[in-house]
C-alpha positions in Angstrom: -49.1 7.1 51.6 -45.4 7.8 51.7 -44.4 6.6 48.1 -47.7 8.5 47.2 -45.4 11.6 48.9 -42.3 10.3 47.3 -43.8 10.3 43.9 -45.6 13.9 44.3 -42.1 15.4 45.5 -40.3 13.1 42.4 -43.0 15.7 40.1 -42.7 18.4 42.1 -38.4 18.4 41.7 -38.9 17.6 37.6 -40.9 20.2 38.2 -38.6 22.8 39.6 -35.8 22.0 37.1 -37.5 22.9 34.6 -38.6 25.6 35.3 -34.9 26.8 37.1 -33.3 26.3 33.7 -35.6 28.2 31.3 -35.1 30.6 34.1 -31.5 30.4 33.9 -31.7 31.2 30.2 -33.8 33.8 30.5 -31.9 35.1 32.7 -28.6 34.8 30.8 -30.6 36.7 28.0 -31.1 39.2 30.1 -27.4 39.7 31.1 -25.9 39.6 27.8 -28.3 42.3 26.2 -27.3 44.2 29.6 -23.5 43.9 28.9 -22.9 42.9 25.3 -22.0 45.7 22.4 -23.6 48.2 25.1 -22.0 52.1 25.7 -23.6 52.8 29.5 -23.4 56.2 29.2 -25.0 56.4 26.1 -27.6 54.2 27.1 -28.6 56.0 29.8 -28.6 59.2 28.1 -30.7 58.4 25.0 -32.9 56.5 27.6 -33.6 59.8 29.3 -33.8 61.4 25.7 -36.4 58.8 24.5 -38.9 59.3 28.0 -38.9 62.8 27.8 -39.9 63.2 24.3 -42.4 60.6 23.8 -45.5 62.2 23.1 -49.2 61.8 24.6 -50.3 59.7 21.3 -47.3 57.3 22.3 -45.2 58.5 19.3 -41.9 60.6 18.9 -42.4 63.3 16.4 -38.7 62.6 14.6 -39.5 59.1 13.7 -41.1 58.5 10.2 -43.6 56.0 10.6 -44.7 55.7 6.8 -41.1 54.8 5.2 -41.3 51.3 4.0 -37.3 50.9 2.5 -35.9 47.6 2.3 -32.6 48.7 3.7 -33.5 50.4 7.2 -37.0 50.6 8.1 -37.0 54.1 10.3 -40.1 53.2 11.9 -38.1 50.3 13.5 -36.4 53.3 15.4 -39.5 53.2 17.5 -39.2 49.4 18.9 -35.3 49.9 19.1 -36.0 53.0 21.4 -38.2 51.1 23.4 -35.5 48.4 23.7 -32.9 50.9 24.9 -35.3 52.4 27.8 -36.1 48.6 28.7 -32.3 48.0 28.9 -31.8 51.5 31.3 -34.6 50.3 32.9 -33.6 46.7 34.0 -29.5 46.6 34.0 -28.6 46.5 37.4 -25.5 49.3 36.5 -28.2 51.5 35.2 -29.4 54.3 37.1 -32.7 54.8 35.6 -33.6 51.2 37.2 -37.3 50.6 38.0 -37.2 54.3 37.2 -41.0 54.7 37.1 -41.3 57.4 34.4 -38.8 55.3 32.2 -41.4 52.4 32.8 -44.4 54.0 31.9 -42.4 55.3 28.7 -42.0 51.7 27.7 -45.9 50.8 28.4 -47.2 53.4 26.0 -44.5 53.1 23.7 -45.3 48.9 23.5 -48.8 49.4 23.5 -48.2 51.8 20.2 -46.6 49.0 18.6 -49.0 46.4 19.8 -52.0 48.2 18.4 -50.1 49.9 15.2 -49.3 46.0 13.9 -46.6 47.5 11.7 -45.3 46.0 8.4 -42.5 46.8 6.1 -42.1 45.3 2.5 -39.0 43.8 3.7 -39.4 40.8 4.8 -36.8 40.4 7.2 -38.0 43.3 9.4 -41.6 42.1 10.1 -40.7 38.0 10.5 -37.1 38.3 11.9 -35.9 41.9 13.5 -39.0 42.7 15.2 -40.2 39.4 16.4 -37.0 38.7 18.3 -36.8 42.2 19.4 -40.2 42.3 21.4 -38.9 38.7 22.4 -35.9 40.5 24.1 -37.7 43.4 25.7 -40.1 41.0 27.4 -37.9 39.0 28.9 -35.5 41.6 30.6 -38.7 43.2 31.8 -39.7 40.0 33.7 -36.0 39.2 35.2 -36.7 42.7 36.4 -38.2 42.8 39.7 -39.8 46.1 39.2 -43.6 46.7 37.4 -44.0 44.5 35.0 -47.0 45.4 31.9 -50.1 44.3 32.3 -51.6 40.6 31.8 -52.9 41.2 28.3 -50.4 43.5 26.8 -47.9 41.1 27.3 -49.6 38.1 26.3 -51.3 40.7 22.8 -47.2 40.9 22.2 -46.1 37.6 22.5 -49.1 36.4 20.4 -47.7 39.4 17.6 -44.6 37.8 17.6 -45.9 34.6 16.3 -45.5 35.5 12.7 -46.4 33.2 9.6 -43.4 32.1 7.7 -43.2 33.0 4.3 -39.5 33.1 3.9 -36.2 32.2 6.3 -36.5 28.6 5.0 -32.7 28.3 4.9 -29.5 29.0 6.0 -29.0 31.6 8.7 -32.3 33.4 8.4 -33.9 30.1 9.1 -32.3 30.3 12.2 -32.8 34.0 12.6 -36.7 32.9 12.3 -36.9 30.5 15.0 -35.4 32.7 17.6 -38.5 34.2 18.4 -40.0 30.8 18.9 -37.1 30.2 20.9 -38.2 33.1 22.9 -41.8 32.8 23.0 -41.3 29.4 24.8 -39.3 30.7 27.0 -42.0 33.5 27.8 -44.7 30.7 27.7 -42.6 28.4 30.1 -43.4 26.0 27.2 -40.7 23.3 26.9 -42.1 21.9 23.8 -42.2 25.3 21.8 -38.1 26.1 23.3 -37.2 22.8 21.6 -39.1 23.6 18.6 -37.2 27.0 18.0 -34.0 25.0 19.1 -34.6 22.2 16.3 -34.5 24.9 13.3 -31.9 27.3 15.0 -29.5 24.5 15.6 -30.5 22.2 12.3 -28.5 24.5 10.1 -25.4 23.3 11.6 -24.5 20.5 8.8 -22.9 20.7 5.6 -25.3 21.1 2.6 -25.2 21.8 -1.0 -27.8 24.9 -0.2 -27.5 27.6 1.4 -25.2 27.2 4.5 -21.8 25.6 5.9 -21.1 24.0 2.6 -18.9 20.3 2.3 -15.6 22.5 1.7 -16.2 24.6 4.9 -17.0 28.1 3.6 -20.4 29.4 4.1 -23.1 30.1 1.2 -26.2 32.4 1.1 -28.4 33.0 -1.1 -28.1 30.5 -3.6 -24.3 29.3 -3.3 -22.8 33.2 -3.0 -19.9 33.1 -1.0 -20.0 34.9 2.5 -18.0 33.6 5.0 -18.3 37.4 6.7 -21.9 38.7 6.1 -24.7 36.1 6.5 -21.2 33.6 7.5 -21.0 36.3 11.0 -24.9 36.3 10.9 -24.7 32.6 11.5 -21.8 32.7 14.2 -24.0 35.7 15.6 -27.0 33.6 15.7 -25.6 30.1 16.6 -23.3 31.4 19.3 -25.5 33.6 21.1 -28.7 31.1 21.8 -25.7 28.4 22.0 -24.3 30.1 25.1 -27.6 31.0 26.4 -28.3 27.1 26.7 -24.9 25.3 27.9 -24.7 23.1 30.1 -28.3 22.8 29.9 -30.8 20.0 28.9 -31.0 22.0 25.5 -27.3 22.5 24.8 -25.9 22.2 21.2 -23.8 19.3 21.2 -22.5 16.2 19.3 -21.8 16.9 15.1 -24.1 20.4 15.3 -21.4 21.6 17.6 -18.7 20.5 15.8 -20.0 22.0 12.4 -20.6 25.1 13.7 -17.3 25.5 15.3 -15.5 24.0 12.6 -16.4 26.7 10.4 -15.8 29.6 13.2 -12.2 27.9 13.9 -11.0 26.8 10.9 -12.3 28.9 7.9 -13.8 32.7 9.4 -11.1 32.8 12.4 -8.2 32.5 9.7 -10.1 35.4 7.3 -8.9 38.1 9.8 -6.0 39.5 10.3 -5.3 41.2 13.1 -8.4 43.0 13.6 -9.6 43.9 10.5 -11.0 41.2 7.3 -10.7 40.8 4.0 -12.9 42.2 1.6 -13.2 39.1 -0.4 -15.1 36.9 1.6 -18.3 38.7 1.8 -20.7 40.5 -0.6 -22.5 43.6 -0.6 -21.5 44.5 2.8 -18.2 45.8 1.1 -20.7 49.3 0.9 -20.8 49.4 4.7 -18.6 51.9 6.4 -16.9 50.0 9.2 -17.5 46.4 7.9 -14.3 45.0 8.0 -13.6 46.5 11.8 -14.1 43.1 13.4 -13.6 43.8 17.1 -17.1 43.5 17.9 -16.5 39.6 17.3 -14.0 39.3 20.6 -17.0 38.8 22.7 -18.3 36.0 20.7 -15.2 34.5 20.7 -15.3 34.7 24.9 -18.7 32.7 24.6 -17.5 29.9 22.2 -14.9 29.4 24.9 -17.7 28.3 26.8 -19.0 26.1 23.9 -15.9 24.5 22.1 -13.3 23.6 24.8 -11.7 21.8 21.9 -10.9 24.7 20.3 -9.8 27.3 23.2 -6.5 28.4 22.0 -7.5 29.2 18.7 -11.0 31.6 20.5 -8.1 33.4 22.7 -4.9 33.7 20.0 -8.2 35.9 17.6 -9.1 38.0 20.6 -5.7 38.9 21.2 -5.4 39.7 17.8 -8.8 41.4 17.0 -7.8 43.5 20.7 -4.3 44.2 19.5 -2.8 42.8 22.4 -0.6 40.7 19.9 0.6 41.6 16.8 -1.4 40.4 13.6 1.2 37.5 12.6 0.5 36.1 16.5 0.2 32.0 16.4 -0.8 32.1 12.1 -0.1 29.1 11.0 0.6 28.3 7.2 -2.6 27.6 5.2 -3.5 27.1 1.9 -6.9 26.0 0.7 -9.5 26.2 -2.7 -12.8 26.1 -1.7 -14.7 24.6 -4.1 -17.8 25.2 -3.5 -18.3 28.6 -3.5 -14.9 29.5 -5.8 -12.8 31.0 -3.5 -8.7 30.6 -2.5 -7.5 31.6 0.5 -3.5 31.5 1.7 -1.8 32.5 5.3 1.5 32.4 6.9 3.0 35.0 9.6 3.6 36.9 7.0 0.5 37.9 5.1 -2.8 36.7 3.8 -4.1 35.9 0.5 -7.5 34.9 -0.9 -8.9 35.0 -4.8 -12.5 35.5 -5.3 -14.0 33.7 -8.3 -17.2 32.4 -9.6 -18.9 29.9 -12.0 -21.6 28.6 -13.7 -22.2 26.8 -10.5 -22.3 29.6 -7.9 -23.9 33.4 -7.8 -21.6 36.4 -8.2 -21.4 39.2 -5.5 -24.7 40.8 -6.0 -24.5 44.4 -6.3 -27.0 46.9 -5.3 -29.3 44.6 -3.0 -31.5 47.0 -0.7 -29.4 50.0 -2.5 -25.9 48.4 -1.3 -22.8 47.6 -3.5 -24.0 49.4 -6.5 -20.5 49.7 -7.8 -18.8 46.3 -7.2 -19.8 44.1 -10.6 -16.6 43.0 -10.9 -15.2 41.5 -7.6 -16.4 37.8 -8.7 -14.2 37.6 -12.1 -10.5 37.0 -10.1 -10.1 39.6 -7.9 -8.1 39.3 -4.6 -6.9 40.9 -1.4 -3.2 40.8 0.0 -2.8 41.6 4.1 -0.1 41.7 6.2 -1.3 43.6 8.6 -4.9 44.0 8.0 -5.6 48.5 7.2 -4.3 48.1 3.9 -7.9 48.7 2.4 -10.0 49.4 5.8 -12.9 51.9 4.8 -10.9 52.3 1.1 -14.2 51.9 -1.0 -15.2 55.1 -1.1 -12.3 56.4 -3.0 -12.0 53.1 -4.7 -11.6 53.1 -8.6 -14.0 50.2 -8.9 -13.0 49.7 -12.4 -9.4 48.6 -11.0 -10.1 46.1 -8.1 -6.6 44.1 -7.8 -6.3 40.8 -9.6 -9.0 41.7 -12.2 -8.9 41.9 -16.1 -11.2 44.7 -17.2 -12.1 47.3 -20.1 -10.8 50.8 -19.1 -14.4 52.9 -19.9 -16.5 49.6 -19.7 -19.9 50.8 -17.7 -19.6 49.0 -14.2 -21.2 45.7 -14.6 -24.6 44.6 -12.7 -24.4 41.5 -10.7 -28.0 41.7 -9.2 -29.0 39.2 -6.6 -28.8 35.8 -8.1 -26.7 36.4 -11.2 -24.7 33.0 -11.5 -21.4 33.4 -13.3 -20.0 32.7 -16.5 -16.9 30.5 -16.2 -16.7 26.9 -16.8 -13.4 26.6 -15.3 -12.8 28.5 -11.9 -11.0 26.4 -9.0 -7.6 25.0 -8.0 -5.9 22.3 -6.0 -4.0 22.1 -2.5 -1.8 20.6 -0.6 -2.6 22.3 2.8 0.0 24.7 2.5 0.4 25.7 -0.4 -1.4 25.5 -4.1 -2.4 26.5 -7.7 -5.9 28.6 -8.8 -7.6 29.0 -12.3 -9.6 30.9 -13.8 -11.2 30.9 -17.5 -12.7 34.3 -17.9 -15.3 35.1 -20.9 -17.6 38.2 -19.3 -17.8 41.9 -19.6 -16.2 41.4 -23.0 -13.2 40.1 -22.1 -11.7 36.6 -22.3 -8.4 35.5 -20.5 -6.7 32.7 -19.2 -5.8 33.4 -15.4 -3.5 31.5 -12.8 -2.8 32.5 -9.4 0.9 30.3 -8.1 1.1 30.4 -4.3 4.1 29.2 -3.1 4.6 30.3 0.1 7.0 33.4 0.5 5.8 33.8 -3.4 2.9 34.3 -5.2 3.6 33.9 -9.1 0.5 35.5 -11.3 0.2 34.3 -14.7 -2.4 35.5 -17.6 -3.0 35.3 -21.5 -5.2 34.7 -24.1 -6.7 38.2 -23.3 -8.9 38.9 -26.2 -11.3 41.7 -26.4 -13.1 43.2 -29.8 -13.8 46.2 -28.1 -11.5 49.5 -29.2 -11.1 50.2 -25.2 -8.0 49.7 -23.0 -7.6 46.2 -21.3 -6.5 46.5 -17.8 -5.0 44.3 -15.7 -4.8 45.8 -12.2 -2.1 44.8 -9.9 -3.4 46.3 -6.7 -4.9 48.9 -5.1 -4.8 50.1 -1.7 -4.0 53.1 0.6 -0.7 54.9 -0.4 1.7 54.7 2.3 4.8 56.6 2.7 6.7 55.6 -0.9 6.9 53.5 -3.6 10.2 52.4 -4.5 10.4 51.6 -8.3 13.4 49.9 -10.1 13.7 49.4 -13.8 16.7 47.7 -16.3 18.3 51.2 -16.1 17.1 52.9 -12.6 16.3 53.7 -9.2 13.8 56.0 -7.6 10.7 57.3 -5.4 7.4 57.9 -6.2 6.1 59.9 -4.0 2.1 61.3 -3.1 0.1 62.6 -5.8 2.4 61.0 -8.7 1.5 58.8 -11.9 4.0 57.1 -14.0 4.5 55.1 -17.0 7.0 52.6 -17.6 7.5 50.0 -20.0 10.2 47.8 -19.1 11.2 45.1 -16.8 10.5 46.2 -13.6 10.8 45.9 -9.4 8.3 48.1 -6.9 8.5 48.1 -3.3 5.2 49.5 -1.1 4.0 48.8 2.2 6.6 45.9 2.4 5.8 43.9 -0.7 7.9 43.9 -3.7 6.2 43.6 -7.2 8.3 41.8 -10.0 8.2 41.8 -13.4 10.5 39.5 -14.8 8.9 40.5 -18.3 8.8 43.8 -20.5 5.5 45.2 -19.1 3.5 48.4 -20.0 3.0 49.6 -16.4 0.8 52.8 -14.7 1.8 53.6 -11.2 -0.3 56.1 -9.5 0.2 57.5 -6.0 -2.8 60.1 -6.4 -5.6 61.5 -4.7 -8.9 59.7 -5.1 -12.1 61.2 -4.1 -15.6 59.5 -3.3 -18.5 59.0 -0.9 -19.9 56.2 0.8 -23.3 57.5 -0.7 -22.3 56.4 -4.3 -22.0 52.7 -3.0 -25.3 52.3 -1.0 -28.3 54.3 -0.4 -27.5 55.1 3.6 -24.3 56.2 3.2 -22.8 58.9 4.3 -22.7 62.1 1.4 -19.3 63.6 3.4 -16.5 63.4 0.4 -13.9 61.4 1.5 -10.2 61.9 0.1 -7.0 59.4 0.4 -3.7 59.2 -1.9 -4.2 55.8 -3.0 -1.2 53.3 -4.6 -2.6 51.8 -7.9 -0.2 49.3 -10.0 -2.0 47.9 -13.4 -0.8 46.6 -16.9 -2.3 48.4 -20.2 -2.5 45.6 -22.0 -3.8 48.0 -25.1 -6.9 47.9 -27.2 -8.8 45.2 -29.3 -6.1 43.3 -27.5 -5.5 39.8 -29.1 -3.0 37.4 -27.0 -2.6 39.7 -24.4 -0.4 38.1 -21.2 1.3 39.0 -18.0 3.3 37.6 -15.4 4.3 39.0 -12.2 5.1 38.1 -8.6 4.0 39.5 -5.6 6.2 38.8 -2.5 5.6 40.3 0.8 7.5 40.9 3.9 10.2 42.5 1.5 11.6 45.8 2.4 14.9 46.1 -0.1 15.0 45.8 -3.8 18.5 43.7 -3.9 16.4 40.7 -2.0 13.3 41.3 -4.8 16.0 41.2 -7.7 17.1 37.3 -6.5 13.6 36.0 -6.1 13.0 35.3 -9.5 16.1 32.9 -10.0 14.1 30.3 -8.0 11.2 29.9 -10.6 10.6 29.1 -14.2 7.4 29.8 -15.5 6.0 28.6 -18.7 3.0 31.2 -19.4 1.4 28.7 -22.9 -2.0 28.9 -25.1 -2.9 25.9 -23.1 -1.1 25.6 -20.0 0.4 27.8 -17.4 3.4 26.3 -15.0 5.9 27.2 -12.4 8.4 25.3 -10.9 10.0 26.3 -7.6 13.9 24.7 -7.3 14.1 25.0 -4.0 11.6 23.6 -3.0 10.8 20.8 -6.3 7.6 21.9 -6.7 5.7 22.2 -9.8 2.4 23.6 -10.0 0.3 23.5 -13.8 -3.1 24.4 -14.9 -4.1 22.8 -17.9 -7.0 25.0 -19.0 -7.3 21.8 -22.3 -5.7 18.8 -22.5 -2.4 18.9 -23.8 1.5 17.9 -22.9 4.3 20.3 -21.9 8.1 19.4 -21.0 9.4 20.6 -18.2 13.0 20.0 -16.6 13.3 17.3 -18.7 10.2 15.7 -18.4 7.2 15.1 -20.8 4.1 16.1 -18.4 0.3 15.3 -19.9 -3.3 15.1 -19.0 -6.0 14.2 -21.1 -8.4 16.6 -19.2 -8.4 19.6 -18.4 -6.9 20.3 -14.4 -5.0 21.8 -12.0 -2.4 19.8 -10.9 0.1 20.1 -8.4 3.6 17.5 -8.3 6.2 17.5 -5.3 9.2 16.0 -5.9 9.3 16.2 -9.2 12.9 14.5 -9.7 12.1 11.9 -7.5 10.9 8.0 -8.4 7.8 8.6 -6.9 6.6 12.3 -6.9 3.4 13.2 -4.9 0.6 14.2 -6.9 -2.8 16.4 -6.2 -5.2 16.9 -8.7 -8.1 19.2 -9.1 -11.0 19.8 -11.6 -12.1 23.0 -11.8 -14.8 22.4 -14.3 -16.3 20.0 -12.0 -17.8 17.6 -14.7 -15.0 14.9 -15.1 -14.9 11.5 -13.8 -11.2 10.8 -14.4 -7.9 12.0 -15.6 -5.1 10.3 -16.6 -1.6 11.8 -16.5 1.9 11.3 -18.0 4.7 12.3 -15.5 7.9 11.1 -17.1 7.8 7.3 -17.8 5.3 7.1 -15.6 1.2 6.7 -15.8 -1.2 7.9 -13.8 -5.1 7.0 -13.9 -6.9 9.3 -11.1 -10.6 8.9 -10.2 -12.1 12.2 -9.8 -15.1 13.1 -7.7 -18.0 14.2 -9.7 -20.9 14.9 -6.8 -21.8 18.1 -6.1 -20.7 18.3 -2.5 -16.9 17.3 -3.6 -16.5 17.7 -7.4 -13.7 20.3 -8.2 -12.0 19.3 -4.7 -8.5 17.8 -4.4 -7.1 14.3 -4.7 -4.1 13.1 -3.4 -2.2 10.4 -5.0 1.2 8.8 -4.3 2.5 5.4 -5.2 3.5 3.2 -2.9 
């Protein structure tokens, strides 16, 4: 009889367990959509708003309830009302809680929706966004000890969040998906259903060629399209949020999951931000969003994974400082340099600034442009352009009065009609990548779209980046452009030429054709090299409306610096070189730079050579031989190659191919011979390879 008892209680305490932690994750669901991203007093106040004007047939007369579009459903306003009420009344800060006409405003407004059943052609809305929604509004009702909805209204919702699958197979809306299974086992007290939402949600945290963390750490959606912010903070969203809701619990993420998943957080999106505020690089057509680069609603994220990744503490607290502005944006940046090959991007930091290059091939999408009415103007962000921070507003909320036809780092036809780069366009380049040492490193790009061709190299050295272009060729009787940057005008540009010194001020343009030094917002730009220059300091006008369908139709106006090279028309051979070097604040310093470096800007191979350090850094865009400092250098494939210690025995060699097709190269340095195996799979063809005899 008593180990009969023993065994009972044994049950009985299994039992309770379970039960105590689903009720400890419901509970910590509860609290964060009680405290996180929340304004109380607004809360309250369109919580009061909502109750008083629902009407008698459950409805609120200002919401449209028949607009399908993609982009924002409105009759999604409806659910999210409800939501809001739910939070006022359940918080226990709120003072409309168990507020018993705020309750019955709830009831009729979820019975609406229960026995409306409504859809949206958008996918997302009707198997993602409303699913987990009702999922979130039932559980802080029942942590609530006030009324709770009837028996069968709450079981009729949970069964309507059960929705068929028809797309979320991948990637972070598979994840997305599976939250509201995640929920509807915890509403069920069903262990078997929580791990089945668990398995998916989590399952994306390994490197894939698909869609997902890919094998060089950057983040890929929709096809391989680069978007390390975007569906890349969709995923942190997503991972971190149900993550923290089960530590230290039976269904914690753990083991290589974890380490994925944080891996990326710490060591590629972390890095993208600087100070507060992102790049505009990284991500695609969220560039149309007002706001999206403001990245301090990460910082409670980052207080979660804390929780998570123990391993990776420091780096959590040194970005919330920063994204705070506690601490300035250079705050713990360590030096990095690093081609991702998989999705065609380049990204460089030091204390100083960022860096990053945004490319794209025949083996990854372009940045598509008007998805769900966004990014209708940005066709040409995926053909070389990049973004240069120091300390991060230098384009925050620009696009507006962008000149889309000049994004920085691009080579593009003056009155060429804005390209369309609608979802899934793949691009054209069989050559886009570079190759790293960790710190610093060499990318390539051979460009043959939008009727242009060129030959592009981007040298980053540290202090220095070198750009180097030619073989521009167009047929087109149209102005080739290569912009130098654009970004908001700030106090003066200081401009030097052969013969003189002087300011441009606001609302300025100038031409000048000579060799040349400017100075703005800290960061000299040198042209060592007769160049046919436009400086403009101007007003630019625009709205947020002509980028995406919800945007605001309120002009906005800045004076915006703009730096490009007129290369002319039906250019044949065109070619540029120039260096950009931040953290310089006096043209005297900017004048000395360029005695460091040789460049060799040739049909088939672009080189600098740093003496200071003994670096050389080549791109071979065919295979060929050039002699540098004395020495005969050759590959019999196309690369990007990288040599420290050139005038040693042994130099150091990485190697790259960004054409990701060969198997091998074999290089001359000097006397000496080098046969490099290359790897040719597709989750590590095009990365580096490090070789150095012993």
């Amino acid at each position: 009889m008593k180990k009969l008892l023993l065994i009972l209680c044994c049950f009985v305490f299994v039992g309770f367990c379970k039960a105590d932690e689903i009720e400890v994750i419901k509970q910590r669901i509860a609290e964060w959509n009680w405290s996180n991203d929340i304004n109380r007093t607004e809360i309250i106040r369109d919580a009061q708003k909502w109750t008083q004007t629902l009407q008698a047939d459950q409805q609120w007369q200002d919401v449209d309830y028949k607009n399908p579009t993609r982009a924002i459903w409105t009759a999604f306003q409806h659910l999210k009302r409800v939501k809001e009420m739910t939070i006022a009344y359940t918080a226990p800060w709120s003072s409309l809680r168990n507020d018993e006409k705020t309750f019955e405003a709830i009831q009729n407004g979820l019975l609406f929706w229960n026995k409306a059943k409504m859809k949206n052609i958008n996918w997302w809305w009707n198997e993602i966004e409303a699913p987990r929604t009702i999922g979130v509004i039932l559980i802080m009702l029942e942590r609530n000890n006030g009324k709770q909805l009837p028996g069968e209204l709450f079981s009729s919702l949970v069964k309507q969040m059960d929705y068929k699958r028809t797309n979320g197979v991948t990637g972070v809306n598979l994840a997305d998906f599976d939250t509201h299974i995640f929920y509807s086992g915890l509403l069920n007290q069903n262990e078997e259903e929580i791990r089945k939402g668990l398995e998916n949600i989590f399952s994306i945290n390994k490197a894939t060629i698909k869609e997902g963390v890919q094998f060089d750490n950057s983040y890929a959606q929709h096809e391989i399209m680069l978007h390390i912010f975007g569906y890349g903070t969709e995923y942190l969203k997503v991972e971190t949020y149900i993550g923290a809701m089960v530590a230290d619990t039976k269904f914690a993420m753990k083991g290589e999951q974890l380490r994925t998943f944080t891996n990326f957080i710490a060591r590629t999106l972390i890095p993208q931000i600087r100070g507060r505020y992102t790049n505009w690089t990284s991500f695609g057509r969220q560039i149309a969003r007002e706001d999206f680069t403001d990245m301090k609603w990460l910082a409670p994220y980052f207080e979660k994974l804390i929780l998570m990744d123990k391993m990776n503490t420091s780096i959590y607290q040194d970005a919330i400082e920063r994204i705070n502005q506690k601490k300035k944006p250079n705050f713990h940046i360590a030096e990095l340099q690093k081609h991702y090959w998989n999705t065609d991007f380049t990204f460089y930091q030091n204390p100083v600034y960022q860096f990053s290059v945004r490319m794209s091939s025949k083996y990854t999408q372009q940045a598509e442009t008007d998805l769900n009415g966004e990014n209708k103007k940005g066709g040409n962000r995926s053909i070389g352009s990049y973004a240069l921070l120091q300390d991060g507003t230098e384009y925050y909320n620009i696009y507006p009065v962008w000149d889309w036809r000049k994004i920085p780092g691009t080579t593009t036809l003056e009155n060429y009609p804005l390209p369309d780069t609608k979802y899934l366009t793949p691009g054209k380049s069989v050559f886009a990548g570079g190759v790293s040492d960790g710190k610093t490193g060499v990318s390539a790009f051979l460009q043959d779209q939008f009727e242009v061709k060129a030959q592009k190299s981007w040298f980053m050295f540290g202090k220095e980046i070198v750009c180097v272009g030619n073989q521009i060729f167009t047929d087109k009787d149209d102005e080739v452009l290569t912009t130098v940057e654009q970004n908001f005008f700030k106090d003066k540009v200081t401009y030097r030429n052969c013969v003189d010194k002087y300011e441009v001020k606001e609302g300025q343009l100038v031409n000048s054709n000579d060799q040349q030094i400017l100075l703005h917002r800290n960061t000299a730009y040198i042209f060592p090299e007769k160049t046919n220059l436009t400086i403009s300091s101007q007003i630019q006008k625009g709205t947020w409306k002509e980028l995406t369908e919800l945007g605001s139709t309120e002009e906005k106006q800045s004076a915006v610096f703009k730096l490009w090279i007129n290369h002319g028309k039906k250019v044949n051979n065109g070619s540029y070189q120039y260096f950009i070097v931040p953290g310089i604040r006096n043209v005297n310093r900017a004048k000395k730079i360029t005695a460091d470096f040789t460049i060799w800007n040739q049909k088939d191979v672009h080189a600098v050579y740093q003496k200071s350090s003994k670096k050389l850094m080549l791109v071979f865009f065919r295979p060929g031989e050039i002699e540098l400092m004395g020495q005969m250098i050759k590959a019999d494939r196309a690369c990007t190659l990288l040599i420290e210690n050139l005038e040693a025995q042994n130099p150091e060699v990485f190697v790259s191919d960004p054409s990701r097709k060969e198997k091998e190269v074999n290089l001359g340095i000097g006397k000496e011979n080098i046969h490099i195996n290359l790897p040719t799979d597709r989750a590590f063809a095009g990365s580096s390879v490090h070789y150095k005899n012993k």
